[in-house]
C-alpha positions in Angstrom: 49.3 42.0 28.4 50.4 41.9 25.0 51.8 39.0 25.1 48.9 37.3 26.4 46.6 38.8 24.0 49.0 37.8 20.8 48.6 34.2 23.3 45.1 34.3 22.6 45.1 35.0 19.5 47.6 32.0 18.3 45.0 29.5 19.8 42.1 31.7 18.5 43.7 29.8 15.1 44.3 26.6 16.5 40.8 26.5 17.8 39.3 27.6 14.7 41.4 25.3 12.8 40.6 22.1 15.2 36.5 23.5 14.8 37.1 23.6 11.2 38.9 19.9 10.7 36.5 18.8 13.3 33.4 19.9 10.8 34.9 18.2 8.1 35.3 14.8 9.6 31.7 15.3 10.7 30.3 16.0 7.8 32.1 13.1 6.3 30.9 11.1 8.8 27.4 11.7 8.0 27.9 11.5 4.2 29.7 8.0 4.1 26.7 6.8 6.6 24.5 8.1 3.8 26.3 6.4 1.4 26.3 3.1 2.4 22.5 3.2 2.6 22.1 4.4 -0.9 25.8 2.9 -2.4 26.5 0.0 -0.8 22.8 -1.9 -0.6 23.0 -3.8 -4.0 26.8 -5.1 -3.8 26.1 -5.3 0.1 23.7 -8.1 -0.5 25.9 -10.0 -2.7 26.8 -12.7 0.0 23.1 -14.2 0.4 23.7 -15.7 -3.3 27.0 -15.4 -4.8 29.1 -17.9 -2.1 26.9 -21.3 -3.4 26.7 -19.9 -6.5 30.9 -19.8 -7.4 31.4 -22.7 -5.0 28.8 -24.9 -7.3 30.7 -24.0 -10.2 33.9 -24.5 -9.1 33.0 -27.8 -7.6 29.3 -28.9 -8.0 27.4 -30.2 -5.0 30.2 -32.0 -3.2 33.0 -29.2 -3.3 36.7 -30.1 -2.8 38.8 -28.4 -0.4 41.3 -27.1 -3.0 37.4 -25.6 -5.2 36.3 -23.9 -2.4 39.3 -22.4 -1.4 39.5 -21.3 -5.5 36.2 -19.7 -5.6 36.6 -17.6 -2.5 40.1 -16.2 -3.6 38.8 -15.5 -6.9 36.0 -13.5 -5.4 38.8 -11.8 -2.8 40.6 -10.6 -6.0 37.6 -9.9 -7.9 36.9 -7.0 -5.4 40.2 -6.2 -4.4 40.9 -5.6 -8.7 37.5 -4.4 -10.0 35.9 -2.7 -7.0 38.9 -1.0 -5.2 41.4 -0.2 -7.4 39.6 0.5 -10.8 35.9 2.0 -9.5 37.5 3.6 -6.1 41.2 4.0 -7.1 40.7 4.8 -10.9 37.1 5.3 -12.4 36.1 8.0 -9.5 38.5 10.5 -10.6 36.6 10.9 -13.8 33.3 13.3 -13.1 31.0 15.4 -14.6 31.9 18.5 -12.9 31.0 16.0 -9.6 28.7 13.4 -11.6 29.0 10.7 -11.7 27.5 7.1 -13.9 27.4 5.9 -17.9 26.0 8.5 -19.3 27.5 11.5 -17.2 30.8 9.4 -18.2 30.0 9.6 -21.9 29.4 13.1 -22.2 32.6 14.0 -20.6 34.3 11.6 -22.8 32.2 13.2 -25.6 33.8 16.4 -24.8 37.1 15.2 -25.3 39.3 17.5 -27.8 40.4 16.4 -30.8 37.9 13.3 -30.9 37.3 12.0 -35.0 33.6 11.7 -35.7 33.5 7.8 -35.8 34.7 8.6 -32.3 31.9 10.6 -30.9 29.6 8.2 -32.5 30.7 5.4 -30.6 30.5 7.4 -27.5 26.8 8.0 -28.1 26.6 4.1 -29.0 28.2 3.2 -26.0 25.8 5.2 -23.7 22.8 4.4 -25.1 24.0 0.8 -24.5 25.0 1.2 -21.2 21.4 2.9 -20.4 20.0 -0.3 -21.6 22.1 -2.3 -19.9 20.8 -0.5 -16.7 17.4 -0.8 -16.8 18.4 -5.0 -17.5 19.8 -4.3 -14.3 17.5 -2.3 -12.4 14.8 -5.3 -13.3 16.9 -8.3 -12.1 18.5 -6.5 -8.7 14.8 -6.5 -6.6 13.7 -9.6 -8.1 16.8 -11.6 -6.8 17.9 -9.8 -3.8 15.0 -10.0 -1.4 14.2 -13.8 -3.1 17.3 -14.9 -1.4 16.8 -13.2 1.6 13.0 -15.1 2.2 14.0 -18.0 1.2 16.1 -18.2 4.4 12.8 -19.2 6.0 12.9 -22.4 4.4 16.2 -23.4 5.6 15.1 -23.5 9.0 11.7 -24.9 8.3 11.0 -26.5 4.8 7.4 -25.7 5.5 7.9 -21.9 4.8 8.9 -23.4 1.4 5.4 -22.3 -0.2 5.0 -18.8 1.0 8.4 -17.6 0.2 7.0 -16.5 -3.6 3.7 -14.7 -1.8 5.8 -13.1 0.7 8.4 -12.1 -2.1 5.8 -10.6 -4.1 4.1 -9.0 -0.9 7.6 -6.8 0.1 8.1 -6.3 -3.9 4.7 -4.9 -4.8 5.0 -2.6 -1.3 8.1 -1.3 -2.2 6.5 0.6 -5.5 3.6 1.2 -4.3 5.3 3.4 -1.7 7.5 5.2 -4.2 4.9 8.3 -5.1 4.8 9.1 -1.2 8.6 9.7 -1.5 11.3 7.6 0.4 13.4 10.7 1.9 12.6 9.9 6.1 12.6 6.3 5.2 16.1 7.0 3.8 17.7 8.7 6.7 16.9 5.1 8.0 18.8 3.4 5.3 22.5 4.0 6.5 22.3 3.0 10.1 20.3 -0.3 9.3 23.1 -1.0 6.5 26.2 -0.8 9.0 24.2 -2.7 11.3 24.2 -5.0 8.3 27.9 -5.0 7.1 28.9 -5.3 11.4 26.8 -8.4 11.6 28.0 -10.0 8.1 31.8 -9.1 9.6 30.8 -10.8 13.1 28.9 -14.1 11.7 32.1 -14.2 9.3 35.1 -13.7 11.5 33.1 -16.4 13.9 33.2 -19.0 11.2 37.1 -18.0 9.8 37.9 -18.4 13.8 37.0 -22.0 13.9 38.7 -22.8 10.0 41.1 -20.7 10.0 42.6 -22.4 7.5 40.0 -20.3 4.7 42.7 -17.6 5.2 45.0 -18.9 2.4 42.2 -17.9 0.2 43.6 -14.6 0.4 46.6 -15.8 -1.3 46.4 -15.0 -5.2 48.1 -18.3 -6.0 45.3 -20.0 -5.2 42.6 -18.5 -7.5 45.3 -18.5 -10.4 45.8 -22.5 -9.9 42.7 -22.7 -10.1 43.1 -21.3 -13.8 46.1 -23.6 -14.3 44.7 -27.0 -13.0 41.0 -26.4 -14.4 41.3 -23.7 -17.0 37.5 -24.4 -17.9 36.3 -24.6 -15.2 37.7 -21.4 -13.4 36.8 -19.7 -16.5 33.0 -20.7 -15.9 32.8 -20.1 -12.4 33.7 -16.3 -12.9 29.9 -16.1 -14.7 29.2 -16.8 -10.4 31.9 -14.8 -9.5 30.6 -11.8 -11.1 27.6 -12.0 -8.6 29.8 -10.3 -6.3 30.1 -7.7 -7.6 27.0 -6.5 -9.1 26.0 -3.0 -8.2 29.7 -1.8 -8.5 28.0 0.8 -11.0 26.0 2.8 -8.2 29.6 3.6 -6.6 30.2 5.8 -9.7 26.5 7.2 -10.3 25.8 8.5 -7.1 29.3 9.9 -6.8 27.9 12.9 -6.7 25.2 12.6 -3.8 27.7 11.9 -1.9 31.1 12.8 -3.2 34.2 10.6 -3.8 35.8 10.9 -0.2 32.6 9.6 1.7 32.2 6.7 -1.1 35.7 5.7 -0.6 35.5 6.1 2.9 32.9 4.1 3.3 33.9 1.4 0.8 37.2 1.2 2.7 36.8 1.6 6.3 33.2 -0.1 6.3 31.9 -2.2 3.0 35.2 -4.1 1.8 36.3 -5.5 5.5 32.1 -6.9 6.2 31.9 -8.5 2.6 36.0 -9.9 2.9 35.2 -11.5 6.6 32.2 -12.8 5.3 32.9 -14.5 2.2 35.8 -16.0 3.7 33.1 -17.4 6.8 30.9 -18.8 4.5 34.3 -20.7 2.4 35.3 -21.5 6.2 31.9 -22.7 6.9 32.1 -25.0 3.5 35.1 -26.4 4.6 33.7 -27.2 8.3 31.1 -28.9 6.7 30.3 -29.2 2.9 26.7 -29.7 4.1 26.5 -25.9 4.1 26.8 -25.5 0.7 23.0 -25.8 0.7 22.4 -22.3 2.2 26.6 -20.9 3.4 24.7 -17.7 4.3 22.7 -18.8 7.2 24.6 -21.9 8.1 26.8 -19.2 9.4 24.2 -17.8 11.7 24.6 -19.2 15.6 21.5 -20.9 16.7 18.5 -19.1 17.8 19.4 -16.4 15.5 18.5 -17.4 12.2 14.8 -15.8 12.1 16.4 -12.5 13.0 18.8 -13.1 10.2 16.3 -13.7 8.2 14.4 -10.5 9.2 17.5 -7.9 8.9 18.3 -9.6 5.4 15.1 -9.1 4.0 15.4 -5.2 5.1 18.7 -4.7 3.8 17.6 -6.3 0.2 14.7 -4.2 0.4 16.9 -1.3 1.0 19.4 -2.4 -1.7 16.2 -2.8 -4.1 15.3 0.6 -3.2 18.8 1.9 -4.2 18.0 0.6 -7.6 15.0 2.3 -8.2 16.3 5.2 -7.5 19.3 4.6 -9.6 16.4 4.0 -12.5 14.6 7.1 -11.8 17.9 9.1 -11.8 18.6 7.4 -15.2 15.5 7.8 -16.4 15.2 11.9 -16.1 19.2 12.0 -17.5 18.0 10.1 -20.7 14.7 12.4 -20.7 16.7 15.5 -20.4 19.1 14.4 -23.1 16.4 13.7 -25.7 17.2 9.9 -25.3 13.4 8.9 -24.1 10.3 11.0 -24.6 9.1 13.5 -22.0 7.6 12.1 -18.8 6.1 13.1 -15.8 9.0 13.9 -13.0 7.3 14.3 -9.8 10.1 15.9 -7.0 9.2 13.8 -4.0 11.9 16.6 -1.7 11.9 20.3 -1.4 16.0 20.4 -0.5 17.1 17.4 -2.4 17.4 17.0 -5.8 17.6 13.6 -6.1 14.3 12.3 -4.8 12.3 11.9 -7.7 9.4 9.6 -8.5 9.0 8.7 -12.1 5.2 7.4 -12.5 5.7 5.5 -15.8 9.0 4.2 -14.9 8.0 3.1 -12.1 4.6 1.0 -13.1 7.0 -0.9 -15.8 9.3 -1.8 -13.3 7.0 -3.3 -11.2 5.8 -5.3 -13.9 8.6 -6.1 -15.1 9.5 -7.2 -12.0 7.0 -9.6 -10.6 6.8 -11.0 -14.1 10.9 -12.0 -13.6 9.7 -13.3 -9.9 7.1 -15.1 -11.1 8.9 -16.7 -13.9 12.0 -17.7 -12.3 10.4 -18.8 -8.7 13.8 -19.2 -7.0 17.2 -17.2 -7.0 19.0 -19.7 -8.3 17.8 -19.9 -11.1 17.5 -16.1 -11.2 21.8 -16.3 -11.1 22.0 -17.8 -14.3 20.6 -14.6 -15.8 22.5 -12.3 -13.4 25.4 -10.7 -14.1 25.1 -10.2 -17.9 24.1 -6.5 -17.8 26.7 -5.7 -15.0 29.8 -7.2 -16.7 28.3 -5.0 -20.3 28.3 -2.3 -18.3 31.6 -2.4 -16.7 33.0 -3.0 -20.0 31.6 0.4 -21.4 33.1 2.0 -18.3 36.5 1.1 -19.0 35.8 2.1 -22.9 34.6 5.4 -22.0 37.4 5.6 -19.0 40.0 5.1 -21.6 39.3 8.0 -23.9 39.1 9.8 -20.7 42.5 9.2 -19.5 44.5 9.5 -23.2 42.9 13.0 -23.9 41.7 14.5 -20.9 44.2 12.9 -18.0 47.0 12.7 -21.1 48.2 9.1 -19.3 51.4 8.0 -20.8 50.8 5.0 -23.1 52.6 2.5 -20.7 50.5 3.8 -17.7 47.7 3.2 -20.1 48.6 -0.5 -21.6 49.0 -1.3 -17.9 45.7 -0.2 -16.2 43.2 0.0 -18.9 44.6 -3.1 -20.6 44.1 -4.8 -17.5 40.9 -3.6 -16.8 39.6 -4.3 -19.9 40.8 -8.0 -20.0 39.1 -8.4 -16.7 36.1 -6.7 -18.0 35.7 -9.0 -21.1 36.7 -12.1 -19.3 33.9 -11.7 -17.3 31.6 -11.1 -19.9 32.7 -14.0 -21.9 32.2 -16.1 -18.8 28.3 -14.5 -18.5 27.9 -14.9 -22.0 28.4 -19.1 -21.1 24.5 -18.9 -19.5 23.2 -17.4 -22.0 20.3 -20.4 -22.5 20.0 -20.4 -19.1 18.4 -17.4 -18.5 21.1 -14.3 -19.5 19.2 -14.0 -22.2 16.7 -12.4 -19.9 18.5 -9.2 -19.5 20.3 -9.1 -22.7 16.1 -8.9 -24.1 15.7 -6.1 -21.9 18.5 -4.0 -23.0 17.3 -4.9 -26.6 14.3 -3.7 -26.1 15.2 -0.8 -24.4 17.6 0.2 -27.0 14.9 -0.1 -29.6 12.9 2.4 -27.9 15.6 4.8 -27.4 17.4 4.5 -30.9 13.9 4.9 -32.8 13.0 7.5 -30.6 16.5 9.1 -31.6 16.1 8.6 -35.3 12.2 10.0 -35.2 13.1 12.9 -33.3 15.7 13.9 -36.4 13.1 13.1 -39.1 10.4 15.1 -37.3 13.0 18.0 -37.1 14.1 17.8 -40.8 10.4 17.3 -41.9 9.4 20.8 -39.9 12.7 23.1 -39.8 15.5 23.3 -42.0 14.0 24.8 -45.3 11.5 27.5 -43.3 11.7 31.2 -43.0 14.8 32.8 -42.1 14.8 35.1 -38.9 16.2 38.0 -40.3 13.8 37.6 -43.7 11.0 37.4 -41.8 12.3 40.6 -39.5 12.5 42.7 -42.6 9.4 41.9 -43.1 7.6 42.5 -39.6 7.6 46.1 -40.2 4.4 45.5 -43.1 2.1 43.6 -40.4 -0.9 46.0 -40.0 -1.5 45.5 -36.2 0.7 44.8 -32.8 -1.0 44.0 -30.1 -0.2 44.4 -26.2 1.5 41.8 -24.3 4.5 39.5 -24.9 4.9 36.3 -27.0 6.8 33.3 -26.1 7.5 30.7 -29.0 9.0 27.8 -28.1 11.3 26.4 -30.4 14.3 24.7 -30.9 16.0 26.1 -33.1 16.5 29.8 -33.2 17.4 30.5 -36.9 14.6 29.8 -38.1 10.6 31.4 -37.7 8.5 28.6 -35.9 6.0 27.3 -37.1 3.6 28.4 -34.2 4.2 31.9 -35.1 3.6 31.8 -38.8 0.3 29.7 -37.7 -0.9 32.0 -35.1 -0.1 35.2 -37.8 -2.0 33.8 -40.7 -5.5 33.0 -38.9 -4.9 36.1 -36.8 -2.9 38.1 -38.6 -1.5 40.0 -35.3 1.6 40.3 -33.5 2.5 40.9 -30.3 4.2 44.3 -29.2 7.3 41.6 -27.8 8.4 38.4 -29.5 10.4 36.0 -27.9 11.8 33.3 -29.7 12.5 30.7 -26.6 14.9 27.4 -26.9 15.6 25.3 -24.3 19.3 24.0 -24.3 20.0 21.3 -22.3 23.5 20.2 -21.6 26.1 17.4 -21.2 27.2 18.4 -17.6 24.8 17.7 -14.8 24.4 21.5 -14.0 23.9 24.8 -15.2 25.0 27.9 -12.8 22.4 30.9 -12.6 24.6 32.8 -13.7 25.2 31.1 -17.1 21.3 30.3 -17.2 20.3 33.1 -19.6 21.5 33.9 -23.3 19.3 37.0 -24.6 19.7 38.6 -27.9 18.1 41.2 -28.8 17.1 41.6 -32.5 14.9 44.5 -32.8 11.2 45.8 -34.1 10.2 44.3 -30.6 11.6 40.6 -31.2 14.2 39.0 -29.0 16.2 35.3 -29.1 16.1 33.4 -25.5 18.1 30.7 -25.1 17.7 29.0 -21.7 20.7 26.5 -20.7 20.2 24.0 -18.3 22.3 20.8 -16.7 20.5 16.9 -17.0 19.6 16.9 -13.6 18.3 20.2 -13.7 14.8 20.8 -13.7 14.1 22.8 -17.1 11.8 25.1 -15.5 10.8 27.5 -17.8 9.1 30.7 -15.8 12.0 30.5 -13.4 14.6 30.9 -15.7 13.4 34.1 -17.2 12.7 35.8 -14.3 16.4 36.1 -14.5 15.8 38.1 -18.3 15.3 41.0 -16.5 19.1 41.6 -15.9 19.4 41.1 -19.8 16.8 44.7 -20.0 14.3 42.0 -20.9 11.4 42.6 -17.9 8.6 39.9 -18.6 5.5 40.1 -16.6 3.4 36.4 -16.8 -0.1 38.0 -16.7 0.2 39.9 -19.3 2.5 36.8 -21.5 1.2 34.1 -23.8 2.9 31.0 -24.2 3.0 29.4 -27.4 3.3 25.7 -28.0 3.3 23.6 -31.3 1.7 20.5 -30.7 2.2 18.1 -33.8 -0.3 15.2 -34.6 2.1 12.8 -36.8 0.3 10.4 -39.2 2.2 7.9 -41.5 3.7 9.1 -44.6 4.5 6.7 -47.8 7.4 7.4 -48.2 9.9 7.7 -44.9 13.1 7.9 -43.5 12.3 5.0 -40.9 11.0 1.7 -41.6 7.0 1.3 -41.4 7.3 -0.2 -37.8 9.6 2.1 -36.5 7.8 4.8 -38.1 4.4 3.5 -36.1 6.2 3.0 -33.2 7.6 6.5 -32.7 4.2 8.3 -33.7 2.9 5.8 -30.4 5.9 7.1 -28.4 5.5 10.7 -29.5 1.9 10.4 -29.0 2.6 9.6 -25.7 5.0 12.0 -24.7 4.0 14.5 -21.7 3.2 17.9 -23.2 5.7 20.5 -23.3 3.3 22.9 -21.2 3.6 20.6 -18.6 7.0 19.6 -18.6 8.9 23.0 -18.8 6.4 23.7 -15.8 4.4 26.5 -18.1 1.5 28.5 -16.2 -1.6 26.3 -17.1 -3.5 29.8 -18.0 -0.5 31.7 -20.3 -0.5 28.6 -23.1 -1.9 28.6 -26.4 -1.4 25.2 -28.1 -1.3 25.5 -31.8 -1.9 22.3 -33.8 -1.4 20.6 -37.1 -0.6 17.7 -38.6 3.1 16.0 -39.7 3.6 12.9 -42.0 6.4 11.3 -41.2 
């Protein structure tokens, strides 16, 4: 009897083990499915555009064997070098405590020990750059994804010629308008119609490679490097169209944490990389079967009397790749909010149990602007290609940069480990660039203006913020003068005080206000700061920092992560185990609101000075946006020059 029981016992273990393997793998299973709805849509949609596009620049509109063979190993290496080994092999080792994405990158670069000043001030150049170069990015993606997917209509029929820009415009303009409404069910939706779309790109693609089979020496490194030594110019410009194929290689690292790094692999490997490999080499096949494809290598693959339905499940997967990007720019967009990069704005949490479904109002009514202003502009995708491409390759480059510093004083790489893979990575990187660069008249220009301008906004927005903060703190009362002298103020009455300030060491300014029309205090005083951080979240447990100073005053520092939402009342509910008990009907918040005005003499130049006092003018109030009770806040006003 024993022995059966000890029996029982040893598969007890086996069976909780096999339960516990088998939850994993299930789990996994459902994450990498997620992934490749939210991942994978942008780089997933590559092959409607970036097959005609390399082939025309390796050989123009009558393409030579030996060019198209060229292009489509060049694209084979392209993601075999920057996709899989430097984003999945290399570049998704480095998170943010999980996080992924430029500016989750830089601040764990920032963070790096023993880092010189000049240092740390690149870092913080180099992520405001990449942030630029990402909302470039998050214009172009919509605009020229589901263009190329309608205009398979016209190469059936050239009389859907003149409703491809309506219809473009019709699914574009839907898409945001849809956005406030939340796009969680419609996402659960996303990674089943996306491996229907990598199965079919596989399928039309190993069809075409079975009747040229000779496309297969493609694979063959040689090929794309003679290409460099026959036509050194010529290969060297046709990686500005090569680069189309790999745009959107940034979401792998962003939404690493969604998802995690074993169900982004997972589904880059096992799903993603095979569908895009089968199908680029069917569409080089399809060239080489008959050069009249060139005009549209996409669909010439499709088998007759399936081309509409092509058409149809292209258009949802751009639309599903477009919606990826919006997201991505929403994501972005609270990160740079959080981090004091862009002025407050409305976050509206579109999810109860998921973080990441936001909707960013503002964001959101520029992009589709900005959008069917690039649509109507450029008319077609191929001319939308010339200015593709530039804000990828910038942002890969800052990548590496910030990857680098990463590996020498966080990983501790040896030097040769780090001449070989960053030097390589980096070469690529800037080749690529330098290629984009080449279309600059063209139409690169486009997204290099956006960046621009986005930079602008963040770097004056930056530089007023310090000005505003010198110009009211820095030569006020002390804290501990002015708690020498609380002891003289003739009355103290019931409740508790909340100041909102940031800095601690100093008496705000509300306070001083409020006590010299009033001239009471409150029987508490708590001097609040919100501290947010440069890792993605803050544990509960490390939420609160409560000092108490005495006389009835107390310091609050509240500590939050940039994806966090900084939600005030919660977080000091949590006082209470600090022997700070606050009750919210009996609390008044206080809130400085500033009204800036010009002064003659500043720190900024007169139109960077007008522009911040618009962009701080137009900043959601603080009330608001640490989620105050609308009741419990007293604004106090005056008036800054600046």
């Amino acid at each position: 009897m024993s022995q059966q029981t000890s029996q029982i016992t040893v598969n007890g273990r086996e069976v909780v083990a096999h339960h516990s393997r088998s939850a994993w793998r299930k789990r996994q299973a459902w994450l990498t499915l997620g992934a490749l709805g939210i991942v994978y849509g942008d780089i997933g949609t590559s092959p409607l555009y970036a097959v005609r596009q390399s082939v025309l620049a390796t050989g123009g509109p009558t393409p030579s064997s030996d060019a198209v063979m060229g292009a489509i190993s060049l694209i084979f290496w392209s993601l075999m070098i920057i996709v899989t080994i430097k984003y999945i092999v290399f570049i998704l080792r480095a998170d943010n405590k999980g996080e992924g994405g430029v500016l989750a990158l830089a601040a764990l670069a920032h963070r790096s020990p023993r880092l010189p000043r000049w240092m740390k001030a690149t870092i913080s150049a180099a992520a405001v750059v990449g942030l630029a170069l990402f909302f470039g990015d998050g214009l172009l993606t919509p605009a020229i994804s589901v263009l190329s997917a309608v205009e398979g209509l016209r190469v059936e029929d050239p009389a859907f010629g003149p409703f491809v820009l309506p219809i473009s415009l019709a699914i574009l303009i839907g898409l945001f308008l849809i956005q406030s409404r939340g796009t969680g069910k419609l996402g659960r939706l996303f990674g089943p119609i996306v491996l229907l779309w990598f199965i079919v790109l596989g399928v039309l693609g190993a069809r075409a490679i079975f009747i040229t089979p000779e496309i297969l020496w493609a694979l063959n490194p040689w090929v794309g490097i003679r290409l460099f030594v026959v036509e050194p110019w010529v290969a060297f410009v046709a990686l500005g169209s090569v680069v189309l194929t790999v745009t959107g290689v940034e979401t792998l690292y962003a939404d690493m944490g969604h998802f995690g790094r074993t169900a982004i692999r997972l589904g880059w490997l096992a799903v993603a990389l095979p569908g895009l490999v089968l199908n680029y080499l069917g569409q080089g096949a399809a060239i080489l079967h008959d050069p009249a494809a060139l005009a549209s290598p996409f669909y010439a693959l499709a088998p007759p009397g399936f081309h509409y339905w092509l058409v149809a499940l292209a258009t949802i997967a751009t639309s599903i790749a477009s919606q990826a990007v919006i997201s991505g720019v929403f994501s972005i967009t609270r990160q740079s909010v959080q981090l004091g990069q862009l002025p407050r704005m409305e976050i509206r949490h579109t999810s109860a149990t998921d973080y990441g479904q936001i909707y960013v109002p503002r964001a959101n009514t520029l992009m589709l602007i900005g959008v069917i202003a690039i649509v109507l502009i450029y008319k077609n995708s191929d001319a939308l290609a010339a200015a593709y491409g530039m804000a990828v390759t910038g942002m890969m480059a800052i990548t590496t940069f910030l990857g680098l510093i990463v590996a020498i004083r966080q990983w501790h790489w040896k030097p040769h480990w780090i001449a070989l893979g960053f030097g390589t990575f980096l070469l690529v990187d800037l080749t690529f660039l330098g290629s984009v660069s080449l279309k600059l008249v063209e139409g690169a220009w486009l997204p290099i203006a956006i960046a621009a301008g986005v930079y602008l906004l963040v770097e004056t927005w930056r530089s007023g913020r310090r000005v505003l903060l010198d110009k009211t703190y820095g030569g006020g009362l002390s804290t501990e003068l002015f708690l020498e002298r609380a002891a003289k103020t003739p009355i103290r009455v019931a409740g508790t005080a909340i100041f909102i300030t940031p800095r601690l060491d100093e008496v705000p300014g509300a306070l001083l206000h409020n006590l010299k029309h009033n001239q009471v205090l409150h029987e508490r005083v708590i001097f609040l700061r919100v501290d947010v951080q440069d890792v993605p979240f803050v544990s509960p447990d490390k939420r609160l920092t409560v000092k108490k100073l005495g006389k009835g005053f107390f310091t609050v520092e509240a500590h939050f992560g940039f994806f966090q939402v900084p939600d005030v009342p919660r977080a000091l509910e949590a006082a209470r185990a600090y022997g700070l008990a606050i009750d919210f009907d009996t609390t008044t918040f206080f809130v400085r609101r500033e009204t800036l005005v010009p002064a003659r003499q500043s720190a900024l130049a007169k139109w960077r000075t007008r522009l911040f006092i618009k962009l701080y003018a137009s900043a959601l109030e603080a009330a608001q946006f640490y989620r105050l009770p609308p009741g419990r806040v007293v604004e106090l006003g005056s008036q800054t020059e600046i």
